[in-house]
C-alpha positions as CSV (number, residue, x, y, z in Angstrom):
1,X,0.0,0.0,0.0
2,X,1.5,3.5,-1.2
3,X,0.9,6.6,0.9
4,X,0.0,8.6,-2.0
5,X,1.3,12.5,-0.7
6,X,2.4,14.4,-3.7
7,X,2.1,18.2,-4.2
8,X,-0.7,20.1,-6.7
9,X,0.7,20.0,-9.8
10,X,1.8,23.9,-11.3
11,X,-0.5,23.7,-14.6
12,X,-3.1,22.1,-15.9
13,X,-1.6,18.7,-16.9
14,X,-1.7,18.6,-20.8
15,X,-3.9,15.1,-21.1
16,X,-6.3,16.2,-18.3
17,X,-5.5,14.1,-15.4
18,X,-6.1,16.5,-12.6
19,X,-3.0,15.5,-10.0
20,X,-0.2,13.5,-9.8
21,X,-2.0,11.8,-7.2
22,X,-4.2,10.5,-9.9
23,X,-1.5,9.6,-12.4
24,X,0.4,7.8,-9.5
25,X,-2.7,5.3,-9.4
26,X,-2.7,4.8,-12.9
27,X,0.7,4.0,-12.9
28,X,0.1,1.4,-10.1
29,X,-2.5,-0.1,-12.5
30,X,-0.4,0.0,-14.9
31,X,1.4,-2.7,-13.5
32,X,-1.8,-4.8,-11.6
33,X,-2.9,-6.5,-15.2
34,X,0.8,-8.2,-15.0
35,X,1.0,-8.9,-11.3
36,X,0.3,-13.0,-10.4
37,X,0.6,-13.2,-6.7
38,X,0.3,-9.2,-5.3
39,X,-1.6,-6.3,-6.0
40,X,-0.8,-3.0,-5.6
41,X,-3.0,0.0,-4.1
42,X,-2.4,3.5,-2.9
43,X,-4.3,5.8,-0.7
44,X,-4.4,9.3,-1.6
45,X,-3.7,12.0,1.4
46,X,-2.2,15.6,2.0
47,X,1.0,16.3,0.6
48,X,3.5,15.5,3.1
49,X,7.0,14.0,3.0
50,X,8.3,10.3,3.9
51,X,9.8,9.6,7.2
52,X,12.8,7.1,6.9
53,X,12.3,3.7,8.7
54,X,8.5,4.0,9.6
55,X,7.3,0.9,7.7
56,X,4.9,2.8,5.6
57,X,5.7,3.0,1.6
58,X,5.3,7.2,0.8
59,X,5.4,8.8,-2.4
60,X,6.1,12.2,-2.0
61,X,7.8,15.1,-4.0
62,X,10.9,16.7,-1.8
63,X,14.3,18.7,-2.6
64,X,16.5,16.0,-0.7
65,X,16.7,12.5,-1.0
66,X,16.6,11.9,2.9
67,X,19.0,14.8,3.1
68,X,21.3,13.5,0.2
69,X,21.2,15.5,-2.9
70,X,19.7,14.6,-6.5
71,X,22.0,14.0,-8.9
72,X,22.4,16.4,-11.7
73,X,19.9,14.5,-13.9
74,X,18.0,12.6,-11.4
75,X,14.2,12.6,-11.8
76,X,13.6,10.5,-8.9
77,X,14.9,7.8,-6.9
78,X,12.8,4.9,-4.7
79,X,14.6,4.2,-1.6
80,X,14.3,1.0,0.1
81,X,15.2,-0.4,3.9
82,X,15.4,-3.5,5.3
83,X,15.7,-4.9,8.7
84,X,18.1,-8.0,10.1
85,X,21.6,-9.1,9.9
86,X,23.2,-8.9,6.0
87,X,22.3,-12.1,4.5
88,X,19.1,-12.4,6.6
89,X,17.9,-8.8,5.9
90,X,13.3,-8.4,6.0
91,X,12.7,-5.8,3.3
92,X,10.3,-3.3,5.6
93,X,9.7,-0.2,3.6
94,X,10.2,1.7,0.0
95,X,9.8,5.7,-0.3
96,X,9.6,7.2,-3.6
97,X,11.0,10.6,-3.6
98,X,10.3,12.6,-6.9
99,X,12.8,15.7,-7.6
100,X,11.1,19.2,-6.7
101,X,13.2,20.8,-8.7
102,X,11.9,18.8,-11.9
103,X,9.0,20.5,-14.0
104,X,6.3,17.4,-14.4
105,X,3.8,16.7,-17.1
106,X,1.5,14.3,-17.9
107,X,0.8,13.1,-21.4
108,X,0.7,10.3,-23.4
109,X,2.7,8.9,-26.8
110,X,6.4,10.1,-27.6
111,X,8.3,11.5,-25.2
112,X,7.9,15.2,-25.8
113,X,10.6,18.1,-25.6
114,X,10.8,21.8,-24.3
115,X,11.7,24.8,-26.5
116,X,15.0,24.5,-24.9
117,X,15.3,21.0,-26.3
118,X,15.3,19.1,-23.1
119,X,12.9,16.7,-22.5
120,X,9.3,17.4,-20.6
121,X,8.8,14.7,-18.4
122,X,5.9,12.9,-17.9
123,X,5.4,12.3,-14.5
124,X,3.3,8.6,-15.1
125,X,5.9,6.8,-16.9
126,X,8.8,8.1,-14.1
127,X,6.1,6.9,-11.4
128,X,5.5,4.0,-13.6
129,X,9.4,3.1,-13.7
130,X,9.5,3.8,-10.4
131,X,6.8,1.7,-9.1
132,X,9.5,-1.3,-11.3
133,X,12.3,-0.7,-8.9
134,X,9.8,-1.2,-5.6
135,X,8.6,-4.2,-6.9
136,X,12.4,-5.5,-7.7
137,X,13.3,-4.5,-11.1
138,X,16.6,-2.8,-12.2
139,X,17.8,-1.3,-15.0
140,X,18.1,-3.6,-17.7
141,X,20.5,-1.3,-20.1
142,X,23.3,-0.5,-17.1
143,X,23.4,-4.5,-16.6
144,X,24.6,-4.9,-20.7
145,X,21.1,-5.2,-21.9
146,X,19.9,-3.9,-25.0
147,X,16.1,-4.2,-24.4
148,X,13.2,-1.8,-25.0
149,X,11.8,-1.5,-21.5
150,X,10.5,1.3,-18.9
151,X,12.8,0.5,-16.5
152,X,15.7,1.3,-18.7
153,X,17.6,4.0,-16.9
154,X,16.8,7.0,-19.5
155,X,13.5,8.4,-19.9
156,X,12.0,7.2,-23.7
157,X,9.1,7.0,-25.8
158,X,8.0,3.6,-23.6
159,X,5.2,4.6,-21.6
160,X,4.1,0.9,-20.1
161,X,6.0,-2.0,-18.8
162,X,6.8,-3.8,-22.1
163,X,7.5,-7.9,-22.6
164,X,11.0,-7.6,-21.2
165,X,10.0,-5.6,-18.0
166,X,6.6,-8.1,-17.6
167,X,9.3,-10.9,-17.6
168,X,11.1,-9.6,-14.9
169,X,7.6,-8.9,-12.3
170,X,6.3,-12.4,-13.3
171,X,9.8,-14.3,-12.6
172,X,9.8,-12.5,-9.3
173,X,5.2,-12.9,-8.8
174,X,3.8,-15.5,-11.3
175,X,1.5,-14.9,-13.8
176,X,-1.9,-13.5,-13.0
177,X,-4.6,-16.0,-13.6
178,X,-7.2,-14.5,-15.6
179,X,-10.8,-15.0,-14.0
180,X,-11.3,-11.5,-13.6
181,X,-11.6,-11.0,-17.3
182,X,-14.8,-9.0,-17.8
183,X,-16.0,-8.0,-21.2
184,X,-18.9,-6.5,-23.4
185,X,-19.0,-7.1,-27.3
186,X,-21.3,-6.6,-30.0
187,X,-22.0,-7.6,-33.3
188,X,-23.0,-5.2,-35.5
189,X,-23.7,-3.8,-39.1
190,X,-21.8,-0.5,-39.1
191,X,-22.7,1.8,-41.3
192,X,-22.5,5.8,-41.5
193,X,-23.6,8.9,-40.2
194,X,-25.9,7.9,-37.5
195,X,-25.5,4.2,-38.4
196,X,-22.5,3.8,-37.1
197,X,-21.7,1.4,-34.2
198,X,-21.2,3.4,-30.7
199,X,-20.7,1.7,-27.9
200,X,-21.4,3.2,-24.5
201,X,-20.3,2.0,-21.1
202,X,-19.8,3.6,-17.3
203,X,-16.6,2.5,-15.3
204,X,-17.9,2.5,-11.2
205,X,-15.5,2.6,-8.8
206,X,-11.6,3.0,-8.8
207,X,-10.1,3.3,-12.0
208,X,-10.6,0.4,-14.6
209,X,-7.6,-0.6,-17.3
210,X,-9.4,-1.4,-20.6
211,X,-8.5,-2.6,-23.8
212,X,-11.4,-1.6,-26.7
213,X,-11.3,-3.1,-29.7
214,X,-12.8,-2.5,-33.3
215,X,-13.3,-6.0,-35.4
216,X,-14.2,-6.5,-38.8
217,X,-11.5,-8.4,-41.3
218,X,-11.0,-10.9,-38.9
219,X,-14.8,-11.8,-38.5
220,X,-14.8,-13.2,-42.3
221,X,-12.7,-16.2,-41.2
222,X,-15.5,-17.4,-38.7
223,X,-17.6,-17.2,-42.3
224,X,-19.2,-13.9,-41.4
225,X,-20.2,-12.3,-45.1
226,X,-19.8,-8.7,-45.8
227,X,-17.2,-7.3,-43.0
228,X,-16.1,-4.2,-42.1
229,X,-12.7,-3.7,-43.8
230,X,-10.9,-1.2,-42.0
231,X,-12.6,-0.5,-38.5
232,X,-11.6,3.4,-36.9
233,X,-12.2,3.8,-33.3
234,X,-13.0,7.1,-31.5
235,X,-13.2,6.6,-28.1
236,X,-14.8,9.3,-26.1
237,X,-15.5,11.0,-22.3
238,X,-17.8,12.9,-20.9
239,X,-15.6,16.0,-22.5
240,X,-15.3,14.8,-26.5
241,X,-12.4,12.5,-28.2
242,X,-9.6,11.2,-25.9
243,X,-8.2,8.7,-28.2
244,X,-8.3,7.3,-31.6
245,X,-6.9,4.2,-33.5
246,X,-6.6,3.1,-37.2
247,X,-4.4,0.2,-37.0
248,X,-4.0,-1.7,-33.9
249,X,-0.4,-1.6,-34.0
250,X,0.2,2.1,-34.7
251,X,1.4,2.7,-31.5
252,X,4.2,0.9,-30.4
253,X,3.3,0.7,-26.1
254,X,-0.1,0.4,-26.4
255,X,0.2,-2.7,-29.1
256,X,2.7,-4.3,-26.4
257,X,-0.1,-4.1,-23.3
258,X,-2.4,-5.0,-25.6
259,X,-0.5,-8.3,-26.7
260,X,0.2,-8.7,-23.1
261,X,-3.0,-9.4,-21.9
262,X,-3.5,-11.6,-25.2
263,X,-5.8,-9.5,-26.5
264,X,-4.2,-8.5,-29.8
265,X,-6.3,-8.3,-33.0
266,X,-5.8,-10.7,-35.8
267,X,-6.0,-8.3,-38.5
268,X,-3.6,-5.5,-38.4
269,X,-6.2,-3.7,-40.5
270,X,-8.2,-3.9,-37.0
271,X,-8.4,-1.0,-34.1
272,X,-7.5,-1.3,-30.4
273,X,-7.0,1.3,-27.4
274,X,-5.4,0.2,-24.4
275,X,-6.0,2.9,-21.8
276,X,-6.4,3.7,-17.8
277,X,-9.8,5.3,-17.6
278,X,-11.2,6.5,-14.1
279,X,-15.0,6.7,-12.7
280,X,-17.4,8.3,-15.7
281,X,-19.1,7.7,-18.9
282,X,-17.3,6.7,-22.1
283,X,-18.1,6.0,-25.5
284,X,-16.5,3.6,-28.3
285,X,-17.2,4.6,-31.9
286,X,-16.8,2.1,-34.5
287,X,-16.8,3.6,-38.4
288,X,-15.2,2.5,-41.3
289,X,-12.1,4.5,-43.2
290,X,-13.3,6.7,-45.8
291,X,-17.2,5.8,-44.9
292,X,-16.9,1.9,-45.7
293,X,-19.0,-0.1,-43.9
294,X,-19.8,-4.0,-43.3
295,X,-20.3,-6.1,-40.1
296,X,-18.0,-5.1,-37.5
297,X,-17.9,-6.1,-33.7
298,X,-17.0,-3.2,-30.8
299,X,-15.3,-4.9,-27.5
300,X,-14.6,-3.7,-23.8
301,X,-12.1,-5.6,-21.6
302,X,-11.6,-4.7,-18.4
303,X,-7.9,-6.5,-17.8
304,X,-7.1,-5.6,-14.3
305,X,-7.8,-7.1,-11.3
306,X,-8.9,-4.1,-9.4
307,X,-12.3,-3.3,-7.6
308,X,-13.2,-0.7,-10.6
309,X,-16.1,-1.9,-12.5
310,X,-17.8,-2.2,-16.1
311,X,-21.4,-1.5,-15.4
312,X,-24.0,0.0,-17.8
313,X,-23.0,-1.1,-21.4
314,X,-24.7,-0.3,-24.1
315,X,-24.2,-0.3,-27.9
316,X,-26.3,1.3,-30.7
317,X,-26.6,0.1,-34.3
318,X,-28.4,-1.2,-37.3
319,X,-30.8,-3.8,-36.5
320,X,-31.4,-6.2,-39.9
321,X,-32.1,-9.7,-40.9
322,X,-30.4,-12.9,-41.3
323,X,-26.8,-12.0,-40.0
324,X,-26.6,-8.7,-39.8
325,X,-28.8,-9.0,-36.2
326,X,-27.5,-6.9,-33.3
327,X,-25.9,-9.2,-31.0
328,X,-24.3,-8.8,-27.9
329,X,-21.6,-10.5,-25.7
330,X,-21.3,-10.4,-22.4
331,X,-18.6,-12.4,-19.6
332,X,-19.2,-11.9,-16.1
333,X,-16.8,-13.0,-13.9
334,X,-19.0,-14.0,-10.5
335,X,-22.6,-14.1,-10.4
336,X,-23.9,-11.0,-11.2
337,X,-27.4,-9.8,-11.3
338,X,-28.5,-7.5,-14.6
339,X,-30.8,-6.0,-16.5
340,X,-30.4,-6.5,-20.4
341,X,-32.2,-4.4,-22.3
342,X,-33.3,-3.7,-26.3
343,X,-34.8,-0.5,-27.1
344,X,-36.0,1.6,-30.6
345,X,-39.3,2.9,-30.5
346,X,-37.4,5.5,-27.4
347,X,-34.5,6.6,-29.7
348,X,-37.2,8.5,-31.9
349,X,-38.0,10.8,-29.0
350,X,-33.9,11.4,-29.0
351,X,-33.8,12.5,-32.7
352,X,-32.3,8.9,-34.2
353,X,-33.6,8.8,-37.5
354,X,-35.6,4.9,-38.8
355,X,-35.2,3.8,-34.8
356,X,-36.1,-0.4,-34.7
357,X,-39.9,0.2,-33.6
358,X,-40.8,-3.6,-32.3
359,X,-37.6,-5.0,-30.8
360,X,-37.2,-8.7,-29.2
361,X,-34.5,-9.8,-26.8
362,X,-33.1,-13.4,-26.7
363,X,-30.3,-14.5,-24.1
364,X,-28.1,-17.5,-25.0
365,X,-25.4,-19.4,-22.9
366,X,-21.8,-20.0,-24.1
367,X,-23.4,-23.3,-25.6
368,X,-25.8,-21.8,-27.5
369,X,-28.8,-22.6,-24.7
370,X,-31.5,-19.9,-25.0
371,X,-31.9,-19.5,-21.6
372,X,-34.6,-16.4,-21.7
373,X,-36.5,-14.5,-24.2
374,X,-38.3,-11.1,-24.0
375,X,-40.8,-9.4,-26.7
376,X,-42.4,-6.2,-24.6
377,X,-40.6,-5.8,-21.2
378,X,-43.8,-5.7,-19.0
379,X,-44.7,-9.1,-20.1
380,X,-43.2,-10.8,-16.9
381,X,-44.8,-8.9,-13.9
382,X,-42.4,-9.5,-11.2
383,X,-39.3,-8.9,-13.6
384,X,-41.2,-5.8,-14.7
385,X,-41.5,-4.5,-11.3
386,X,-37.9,-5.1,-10.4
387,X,-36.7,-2.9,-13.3
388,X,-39.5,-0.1,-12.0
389,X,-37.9,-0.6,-8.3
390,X,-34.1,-0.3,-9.9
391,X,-35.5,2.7,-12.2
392,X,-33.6,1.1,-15.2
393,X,-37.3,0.2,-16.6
394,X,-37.6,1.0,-20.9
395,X,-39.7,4.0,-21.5
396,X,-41.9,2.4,-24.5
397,X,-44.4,-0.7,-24.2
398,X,-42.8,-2.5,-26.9
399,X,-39.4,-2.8,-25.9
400,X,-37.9,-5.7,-24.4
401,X,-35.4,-6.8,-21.4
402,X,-34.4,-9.2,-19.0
403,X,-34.0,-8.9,-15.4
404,X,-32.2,-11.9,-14.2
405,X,-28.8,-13.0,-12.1
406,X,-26.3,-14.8,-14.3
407,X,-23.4,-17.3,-13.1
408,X,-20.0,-16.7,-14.0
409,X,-19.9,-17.6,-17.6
410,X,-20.2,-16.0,-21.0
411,X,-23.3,-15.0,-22.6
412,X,-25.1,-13.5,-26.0
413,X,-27.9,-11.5,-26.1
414,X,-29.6,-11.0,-29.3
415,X,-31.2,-8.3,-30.7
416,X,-34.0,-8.4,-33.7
417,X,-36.7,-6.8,-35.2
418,X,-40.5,-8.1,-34.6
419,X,-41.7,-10.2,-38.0
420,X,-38.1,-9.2,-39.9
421,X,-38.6,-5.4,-39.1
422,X,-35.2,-3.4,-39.2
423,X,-33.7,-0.2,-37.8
424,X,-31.5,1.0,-35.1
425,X,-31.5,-0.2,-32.2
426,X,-29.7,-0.2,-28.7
427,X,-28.5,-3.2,-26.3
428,X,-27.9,-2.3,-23.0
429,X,-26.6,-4.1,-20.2
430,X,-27.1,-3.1,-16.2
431,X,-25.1,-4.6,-13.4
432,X,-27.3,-4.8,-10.5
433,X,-25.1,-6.1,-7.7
């Protein structure tokens, strides 16, 4: 556990994150996904400074290193102490003492420079290669290594741990077993203009690493017809665009987490964002390059093992025939109780042009066992009246959903129009624990 007491940052932090405090915890969960046997958590608190020797781990900003200068160049140094004999020694404490006299940034991609032509530091990768030496990693380059890694000793483009420096944490902690995976997918025909796919999701909680992906050549070789070709994704917050991707592997660290947590497209023509996003709305949308369009699928993995949560998923899009369906996928990792939802006749009143007017909902298992079915939500009375109590009830007659508590397990809901009618239409999913 970090004691998490770092000073207001001078400026408005150039990617948004409003402290270093925040940015410290994403760089702790930068590491989680790749942790087997530990997790690592911070508390935040006032600034303050670390006390030497009193068993608590403190991350702080000071001018001395316990008294002891920086060196000339030295961002910021992560000081351990142990207690017992030499040869018997208890490791007891780590402090992580960031320079005051160094200007700190936060951003994301290659490392960026200063008129001056020094580099601007970014405070999360330092805290992230920090956060390497606490947890036993050195610097691979000053021991004759010639490895592209964050714990090298120089500041670089590498933003995340990469293979070499996951090698390291999971020689020293195992690998982390997997059964936290949580994820939403659909299936969809993405077309343009308001026919394109957007997915829409809320994370709850602490912060939640996710890796979104946008599908489409790789669908043809499970003998889907008529595929998106070159998926684009546009993630957004609550404030407009934060990210985009073309090509999944455009961007060197991301493309490395991504393939860590075995989550890599197939198609390098495919679309993926690997990013630590904290408590609020987001969405995903999926389009084709130069307004192609073709069955494509939108994904949301949460890939950490944190207590941050995936909870109200949702994702609009053309409703057809045949296979061009909306269908959603959904893998919930304990039992969970939700509320899955199809609605169209309601996106009319929000201005969505040739909204699916008579939807029906069908829920499989991961062997293809429909285990419920739902035409007009207020069908079943006393599912009806739990969605009324939970105020997550549809707002039209004809719409359809499920109220019902799922074991851990994967699961498809399907989404189609009444006697073959199409349109667009919206699955949403609810976690009601």
């Amino acid at each position: 556990m970090w004691q998490v007491r770092l000073k207001a940052p001078p400026f408005p932090l150039s990617d948004g994150t409003p402290s270093y405090d925040v940015a410290f915890i994403e760089a702790i969960n930068n590491w989680n996904p790749v942790l087997g046997r530990i997790e690592v958590s911070g508390t935040i608190g006032p600034t303050g400074q670390a006390v030497a020797g009193d068993n608590l781990n403190t991350v702080c900003f000071s001018d001395t290193v316990f008294g002891m200068s920086f060196g000339s160049s030295t961002l910021a140094v992560t000081q351990y102490f142990f207690t017992g004999s030499p040869g018997s020694e208890t490791f007891t404490e780590a402090d992580m003492i960031f320079n005051n006299a160094v200007v700190f940034d936060c951003y994301h991609g290659p490392l960026r420079f200063q008129p001056n032509g020094l580099s601007l530091n970014d405070f999360r990768r330092v805290a992230t290669h920090e956060l390497g030496h606490s947890l036993g990693l050195d610097h691979p380059d000053t021991h004759g290594q010639t490895v592209v890694a964050i714990m090298n000793s120089k500041e670089s483009d590498v933003e995340l741990p990469t293979a070499d420096d996951i090698a390291g944490v999971q020689t020293l902690y195992g690998v982390p077993a997997m059964g936290h995976l949580e994820n939403i997918s659909t299936r969809v025909e993405v077309g343009t203009a308001d026919s394109v796919a957007i997915g829409g999701f809320v994370v709850a909680g602490d912060p939640v690493t996710a890796v979104i992906r946008g599908i489409g050549p790789s669908l043809a070789e499970a003998g889907v017809p008529g595929v998106l070709a070159d998926p684009f994704l546009d993630l957004h917050d609550a404030t407009g665009s934060i990210e985009t991707n073309d090509n999944w592997q455009s961007n060197p660290s991301e493309a490395a987490a991504i393939s860590n947590v075995n989550l890599a497209p197939k198609n390098p023509s495919e679309s993926a964002i690997y990013r630590i996003l904290p408590a609020g709305s987001y969405t995903a949308i999926l389009e084709g390059v130069g307004s192609t369009t073709g069955i494509g699928l939108v994904e949301v993995y949460k890939v950490d093992a944190g207590t941050g949560k995936l909870i109200n998923i949702s994702t609009r899009g053309q409703v057809l025939t045949g296979d061009q369906v909306l269908i959603g996928g959904l893998v919930a990792s304990g039992v969970e109780k939700v509320c899955i939802r199809a609605t169209g006749p309601s996106l009319s009143n929000l201005g969505v042009q040739g909204a699916l007017q008579d939807p029906t909902l069908t829920l499989y298992n991961s062997e293809g066992q429909q285990i419920d079915a739902d035409d007009n939500w207020q069908d079943n009375p006393t599912e009806a009246s739990q969605m009324v109590a939970a105020q997550i009830n549809p707002t039209d007659p004809r719409e359809s959903a499920i109220f019902t508590s799922l074991s851990p397990g994967a699961y498809t809901a399907i989404v189609t129009g009444k006697n073959g009618s199409t349109g667009i239409g919206l699955v949403e999913i609810f976690d009601e624990n």
